[in-house]
C-alpha positions as CSV (number, residue, x, y, z in Angstrom):
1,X,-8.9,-5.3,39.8
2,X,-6.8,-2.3,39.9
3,X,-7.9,0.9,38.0
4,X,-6.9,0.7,34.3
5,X,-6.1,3.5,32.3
6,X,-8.7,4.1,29.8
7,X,-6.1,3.3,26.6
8,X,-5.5,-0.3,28.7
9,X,-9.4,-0.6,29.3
10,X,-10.1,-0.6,25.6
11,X,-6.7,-2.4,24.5
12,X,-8.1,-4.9,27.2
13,X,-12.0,-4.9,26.1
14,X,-11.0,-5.3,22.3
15,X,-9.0,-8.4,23.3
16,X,-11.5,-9.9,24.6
17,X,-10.1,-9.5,28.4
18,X,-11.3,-8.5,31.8
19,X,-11.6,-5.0,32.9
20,X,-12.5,-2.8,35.4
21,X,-15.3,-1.1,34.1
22,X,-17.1,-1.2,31.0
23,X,-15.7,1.1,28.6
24,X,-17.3,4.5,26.9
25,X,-16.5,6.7,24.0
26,X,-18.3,8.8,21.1
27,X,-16.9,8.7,17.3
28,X,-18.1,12.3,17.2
29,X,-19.5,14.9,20.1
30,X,-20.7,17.7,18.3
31,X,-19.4,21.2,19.4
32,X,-22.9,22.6,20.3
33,X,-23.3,19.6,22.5
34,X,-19.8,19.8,24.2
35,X,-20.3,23.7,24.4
36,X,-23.9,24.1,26.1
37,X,-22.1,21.1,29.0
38,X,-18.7,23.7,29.4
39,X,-18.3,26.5,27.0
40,X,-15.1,26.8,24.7
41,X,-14.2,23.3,25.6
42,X,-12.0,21.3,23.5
43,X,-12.9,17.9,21.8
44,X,-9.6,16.6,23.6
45,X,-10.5,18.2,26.8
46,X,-13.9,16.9,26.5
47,X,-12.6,13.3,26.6
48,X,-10.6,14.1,30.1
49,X,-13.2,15.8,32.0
50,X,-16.2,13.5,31.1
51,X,-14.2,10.6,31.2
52,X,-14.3,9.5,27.1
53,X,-11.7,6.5,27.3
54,X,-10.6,7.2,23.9
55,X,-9.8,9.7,21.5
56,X,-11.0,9.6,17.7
57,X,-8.6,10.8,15.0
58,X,-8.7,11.2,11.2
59,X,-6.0,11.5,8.4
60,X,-5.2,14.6,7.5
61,X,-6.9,15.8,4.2
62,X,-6.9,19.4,2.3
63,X,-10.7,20.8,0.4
64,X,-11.2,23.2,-1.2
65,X,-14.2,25.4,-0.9
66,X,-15.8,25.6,-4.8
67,X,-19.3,27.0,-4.1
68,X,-20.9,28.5,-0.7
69,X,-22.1,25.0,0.4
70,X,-19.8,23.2,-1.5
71,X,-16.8,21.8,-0.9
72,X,-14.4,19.5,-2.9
73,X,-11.7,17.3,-1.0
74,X,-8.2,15.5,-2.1
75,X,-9.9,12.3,-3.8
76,X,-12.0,14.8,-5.8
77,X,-15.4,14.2,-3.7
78,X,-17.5,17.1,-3.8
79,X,-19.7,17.5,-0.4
80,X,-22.6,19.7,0.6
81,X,-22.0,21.7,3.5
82,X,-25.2,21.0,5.9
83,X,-23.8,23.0,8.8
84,X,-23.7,20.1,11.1
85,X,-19.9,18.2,11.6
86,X,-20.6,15.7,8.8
87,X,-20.6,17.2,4.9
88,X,-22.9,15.5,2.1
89,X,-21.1,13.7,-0.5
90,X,-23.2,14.6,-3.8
91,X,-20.6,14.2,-6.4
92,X,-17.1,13.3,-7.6
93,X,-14.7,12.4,-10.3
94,X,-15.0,9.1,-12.0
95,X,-18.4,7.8,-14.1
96,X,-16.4,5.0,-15.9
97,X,-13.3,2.3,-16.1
98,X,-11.6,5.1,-18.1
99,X,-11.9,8.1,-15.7
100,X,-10.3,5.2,-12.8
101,X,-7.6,4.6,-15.1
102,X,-6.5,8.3,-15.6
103,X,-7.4,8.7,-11.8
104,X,-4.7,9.5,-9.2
105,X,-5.8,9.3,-5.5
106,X,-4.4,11.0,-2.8
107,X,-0.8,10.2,-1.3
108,X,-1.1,8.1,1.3
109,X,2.5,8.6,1.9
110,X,2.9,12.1,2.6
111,X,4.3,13.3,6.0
112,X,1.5,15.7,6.6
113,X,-1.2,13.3,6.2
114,X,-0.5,12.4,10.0
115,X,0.4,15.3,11.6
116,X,-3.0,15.0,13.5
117,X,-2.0,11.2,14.8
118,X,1.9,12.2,15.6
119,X,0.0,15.2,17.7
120,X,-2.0,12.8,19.3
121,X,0.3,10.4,20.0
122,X,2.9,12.6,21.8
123,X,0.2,14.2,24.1
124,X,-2.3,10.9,24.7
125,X,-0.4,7.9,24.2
126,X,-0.5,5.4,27.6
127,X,-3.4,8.0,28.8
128,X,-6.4,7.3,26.2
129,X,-7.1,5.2,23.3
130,X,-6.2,6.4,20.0
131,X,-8.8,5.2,17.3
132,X,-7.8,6.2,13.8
133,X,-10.6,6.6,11.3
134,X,-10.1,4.7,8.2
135,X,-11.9,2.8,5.4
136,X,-12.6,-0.5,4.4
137,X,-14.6,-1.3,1.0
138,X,-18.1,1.1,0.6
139,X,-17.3,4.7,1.7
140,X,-14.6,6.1,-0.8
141,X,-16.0,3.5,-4.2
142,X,-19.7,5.0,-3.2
143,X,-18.2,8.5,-3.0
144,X,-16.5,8.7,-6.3
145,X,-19.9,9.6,-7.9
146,X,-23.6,10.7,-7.2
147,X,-24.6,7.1,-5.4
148,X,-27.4,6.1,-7.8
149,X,-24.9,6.0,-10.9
150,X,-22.9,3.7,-8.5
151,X,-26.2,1.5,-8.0
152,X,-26.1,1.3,-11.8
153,X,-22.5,0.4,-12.1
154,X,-22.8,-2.4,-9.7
155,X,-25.8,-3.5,-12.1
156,X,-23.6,-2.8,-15.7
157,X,-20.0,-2.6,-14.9
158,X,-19.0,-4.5,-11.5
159,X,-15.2,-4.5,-12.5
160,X,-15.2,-0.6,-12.1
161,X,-16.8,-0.7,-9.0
162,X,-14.5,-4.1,-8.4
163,X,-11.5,-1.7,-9.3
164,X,-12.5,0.9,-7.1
165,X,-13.2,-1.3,-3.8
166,X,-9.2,-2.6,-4.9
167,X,-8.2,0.9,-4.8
168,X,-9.9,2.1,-1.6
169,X,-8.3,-1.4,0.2
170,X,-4.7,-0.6,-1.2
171,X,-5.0,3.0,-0.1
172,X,-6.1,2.6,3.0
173,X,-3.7,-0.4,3.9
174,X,-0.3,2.2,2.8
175,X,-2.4,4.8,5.1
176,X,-2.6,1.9,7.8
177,X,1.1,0.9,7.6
178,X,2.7,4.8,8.1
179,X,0.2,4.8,11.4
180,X,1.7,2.0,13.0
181,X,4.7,3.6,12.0
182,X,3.5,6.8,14.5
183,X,2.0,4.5,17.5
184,X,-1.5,4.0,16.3
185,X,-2.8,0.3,17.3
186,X,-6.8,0.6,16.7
187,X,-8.2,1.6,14.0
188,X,-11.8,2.0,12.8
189,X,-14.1,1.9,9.7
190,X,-17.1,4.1,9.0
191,X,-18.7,2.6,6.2
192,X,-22.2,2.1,6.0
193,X,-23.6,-0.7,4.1
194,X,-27.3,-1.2,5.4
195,X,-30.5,1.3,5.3
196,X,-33.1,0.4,7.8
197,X,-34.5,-1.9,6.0
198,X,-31.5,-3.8,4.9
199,X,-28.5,-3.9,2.9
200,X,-28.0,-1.0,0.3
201,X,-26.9,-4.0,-1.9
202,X,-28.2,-7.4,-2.0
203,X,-26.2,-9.8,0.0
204,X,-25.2,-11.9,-3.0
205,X,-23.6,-8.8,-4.2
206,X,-22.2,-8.0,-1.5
207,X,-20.6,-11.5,-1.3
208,X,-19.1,-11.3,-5.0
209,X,-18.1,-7.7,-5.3
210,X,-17.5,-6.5,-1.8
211,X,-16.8,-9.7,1.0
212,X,-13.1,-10.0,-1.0
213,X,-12.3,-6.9,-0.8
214,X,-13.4,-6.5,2.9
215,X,-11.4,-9.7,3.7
216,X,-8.4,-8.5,2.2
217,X,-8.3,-5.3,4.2
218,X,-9.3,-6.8,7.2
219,X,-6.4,-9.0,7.1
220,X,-4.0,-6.6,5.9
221,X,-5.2,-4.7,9.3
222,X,-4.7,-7.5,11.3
223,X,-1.7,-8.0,9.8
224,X,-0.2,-5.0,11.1
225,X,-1.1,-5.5,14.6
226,X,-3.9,-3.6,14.8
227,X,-7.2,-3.8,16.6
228,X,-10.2,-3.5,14.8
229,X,-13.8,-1.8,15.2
230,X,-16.2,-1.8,12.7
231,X,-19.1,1.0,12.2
232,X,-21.9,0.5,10.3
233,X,-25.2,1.7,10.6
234,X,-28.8,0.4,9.1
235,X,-30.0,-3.3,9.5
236,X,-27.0,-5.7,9.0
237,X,-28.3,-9.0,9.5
238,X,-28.4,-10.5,5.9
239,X,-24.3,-9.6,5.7
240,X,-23.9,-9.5,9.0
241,X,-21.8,-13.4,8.9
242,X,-19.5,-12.1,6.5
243,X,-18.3,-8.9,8.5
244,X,-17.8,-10.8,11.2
245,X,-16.1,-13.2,9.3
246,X,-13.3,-10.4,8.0
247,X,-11.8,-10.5,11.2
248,X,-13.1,-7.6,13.0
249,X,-12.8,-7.1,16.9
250,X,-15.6,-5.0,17.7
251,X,-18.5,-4.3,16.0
252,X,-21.2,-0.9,16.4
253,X,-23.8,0.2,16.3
254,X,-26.0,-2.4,16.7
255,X,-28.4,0.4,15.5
256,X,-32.1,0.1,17.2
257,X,-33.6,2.3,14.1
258,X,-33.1,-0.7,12.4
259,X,-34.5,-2.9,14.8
260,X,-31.0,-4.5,15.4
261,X,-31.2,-5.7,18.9
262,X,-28.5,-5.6,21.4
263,X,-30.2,-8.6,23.7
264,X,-29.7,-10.9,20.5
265,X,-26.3,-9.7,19.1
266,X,-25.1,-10.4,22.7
267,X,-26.8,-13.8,23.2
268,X,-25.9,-14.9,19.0
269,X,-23.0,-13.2,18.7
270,X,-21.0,-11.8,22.6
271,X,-18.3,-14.7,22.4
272,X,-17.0,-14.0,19.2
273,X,-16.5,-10.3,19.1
274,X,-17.1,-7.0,21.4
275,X,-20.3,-5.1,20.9
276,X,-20.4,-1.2,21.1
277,X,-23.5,0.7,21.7
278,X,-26.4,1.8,21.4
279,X,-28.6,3.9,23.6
280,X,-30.5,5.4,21.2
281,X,-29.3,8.9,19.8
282,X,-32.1,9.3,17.3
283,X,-34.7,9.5,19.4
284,X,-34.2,9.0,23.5
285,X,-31.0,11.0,23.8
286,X,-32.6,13.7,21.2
287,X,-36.1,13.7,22.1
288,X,-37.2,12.0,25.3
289,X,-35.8,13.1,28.8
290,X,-33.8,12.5,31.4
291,X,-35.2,10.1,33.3
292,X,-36.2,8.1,30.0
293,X,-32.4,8.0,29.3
294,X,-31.0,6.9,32.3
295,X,-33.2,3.8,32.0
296,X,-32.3,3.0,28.6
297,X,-28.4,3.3,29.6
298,X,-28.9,1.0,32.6
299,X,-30.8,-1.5,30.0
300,X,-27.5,-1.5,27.7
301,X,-25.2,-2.2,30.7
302,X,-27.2,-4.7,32.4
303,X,-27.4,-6.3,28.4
304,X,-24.2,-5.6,27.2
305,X,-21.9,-6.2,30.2
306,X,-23.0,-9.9,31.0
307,X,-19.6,-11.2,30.2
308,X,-18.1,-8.7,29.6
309,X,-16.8,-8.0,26.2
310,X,-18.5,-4.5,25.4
311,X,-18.4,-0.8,24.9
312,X,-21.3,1.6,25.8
313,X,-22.0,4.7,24.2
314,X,-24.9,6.3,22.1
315,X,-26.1,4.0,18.7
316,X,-24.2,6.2,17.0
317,X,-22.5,9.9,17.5
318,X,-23.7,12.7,19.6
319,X,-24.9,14.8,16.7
320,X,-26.0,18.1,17.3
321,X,-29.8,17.7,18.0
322,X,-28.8,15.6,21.1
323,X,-30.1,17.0,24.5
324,X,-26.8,18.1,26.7
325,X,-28.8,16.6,29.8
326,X,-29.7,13.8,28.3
327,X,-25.8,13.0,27.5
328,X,-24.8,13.9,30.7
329,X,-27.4,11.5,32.5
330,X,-26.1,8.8,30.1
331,X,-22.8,9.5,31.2
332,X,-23.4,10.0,35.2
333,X,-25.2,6.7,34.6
334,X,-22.5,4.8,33.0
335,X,-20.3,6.1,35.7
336,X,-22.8,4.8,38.5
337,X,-23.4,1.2,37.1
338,X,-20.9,0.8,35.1
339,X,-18.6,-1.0,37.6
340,X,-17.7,-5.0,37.1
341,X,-17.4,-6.6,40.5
């Protein structure tokens, strides 16, 4: 097969088709990683020299800095600073059905909410993959409010939280259709629905209040053309039929804190969506060394690429703890094996 461009290796990989080699990109390389490899390097520049086959993008949102580690954002969530690329969400505006009702969220229709994708789009499309970060049904309802008066809510008042998963899918669908509009054809969802130990819900609940909801936005996804990864950390197996069952394309990232295990999601699951991970960021790529990392990549390819249908890259950002060496042997060794014949 002829070299593919890395935007046609994932279009290719996410439908399930052959390529040339097996796919690699990072929802996040933190800056003190990407800066101890090349100092004053770009994320965008980043992807080209290292050979990321897509680029990540976000909507464009305004905050608003209301304390020294605090920081409140357009849909009124208010986020501890930790320093690191990711804030804290610790707070936000609603408590009850009557705060939702007198509730306005954020435009999703305003030009400057996509400056970031028409930028990207003029200087990447046809060259890397574009992967827009959206939401599905967890993230923004969770977020609206310190999380254990959410856990209550889903106990006393599940049409608030029902009414708040509606919003968060109608929002995020008008946010969907402008970035087709631009050029953007995958998209991806962050939320988290699992700890370690299982779902943060139980599945029933997440069957009645949230499987709807998830279906709906899924569809309305699909509906548009789009491609679609899902990210979710934490052990998924009780709920893991039903995400599947949305219509998602690619799933991550198959976490291994959680003892989710890429061998059996690729012998259950490999023929009827891609897989996307998972050499381990929490503890090889942050802890262990090189040599330990180069054999835990060449275990995911030799796992993940029987068949095809897969995307290799850490279990799930390169955070800032991460070893520079060690993610530069992962990537050296994905470069090395990473070949289909």
């Amino acid at each position: 097969m002829k070299e593919l461009t890395s935007e046609e290796r994932i279009l290719r990989t996410l439908k399930r088709e052959d390529v040339d080699r097996v796919p690699t990109f990072e929802w996040l390389i933190d800056k003190k990683v990407m800066n101890a490899i090349k100092p004053g390097i770009t994320y965008e520049e980043f992807c080209y020299d290292y050979d990321q086959d897509a680029i990540c993008i976000d909507c464009d949102y305004t905050s608003e800095r209301i304390e020294d580690d605090k920081i409140r954002d357009e849909w009124g969530m208010i986020k501890k600073d930790s320093g690191q690329a990711h804030t804290f969400p610790i707070d936000g505006p609603i408590r009850t059905m009557k705060d939702l009702e007198n509730y306005t969220p954020p435009d999703p229709h305003v030009p400057e909410r996509f400056r970031s994708i028409e930028r990207a789009v003029e200087l990447h499309s046809g060259k890397k993959a574009l992967i827009l970060h959206l939401n599905d049904v967890f993230s923004i309802p969770s977020r609206m409010m310190p999380f254990d008066h959410f856990m209550m809510l889903l106990m006393d008042e599940p049409e608030t939280v029902s009414a708040l998963i509606d919003m968060s899918v109608d929002i995020n669908l008008q946010l969907a259709e402008e970035a087709v509009k631009r050029g953007i054809k995958i998209i991806y969802t962050g939320d988290d629905y699992a700890y370690n130990s299982g779902p943060m819900v139980s599945p029933s609940q997440f069957e009645e209040l949230f499987y709807p909801g998830l279906k709906r936005v899924m569809q309305g996804y699909k509906d548009l053309g789009l491609l679609i990864l899902k990210h979710t950390d934490g052990n998924i197996m009780p709920i893991l039929d039903m995400i599947i069952d949305s219509g998602i394309d690619c799933l991550d990232p198959i976490d291994p804190m959680a003892g989710m295990d890429l061998a059996h999601m690729k012998k259950t699951y490999g023929d009827r969506l891609v897989l996307k991970g998972n050499v381990d960021c929490a503890h090889t790529l942050t802890f262990k060394g090189v040599e330990e990392t180069v054999a835990e990549t060449k275990k995911c390819l030799e796992i993940g690429m029987d068949g095809g249908n897969y995307i290799i890259s850490s279990s799930n950002s390169i955070h800032s703890e991460v070893k520079p060496e060690n993610f530069l042997a992962m990537l050296d060794t994905i470069k090395r094996y990473g070949q289909y014949s």
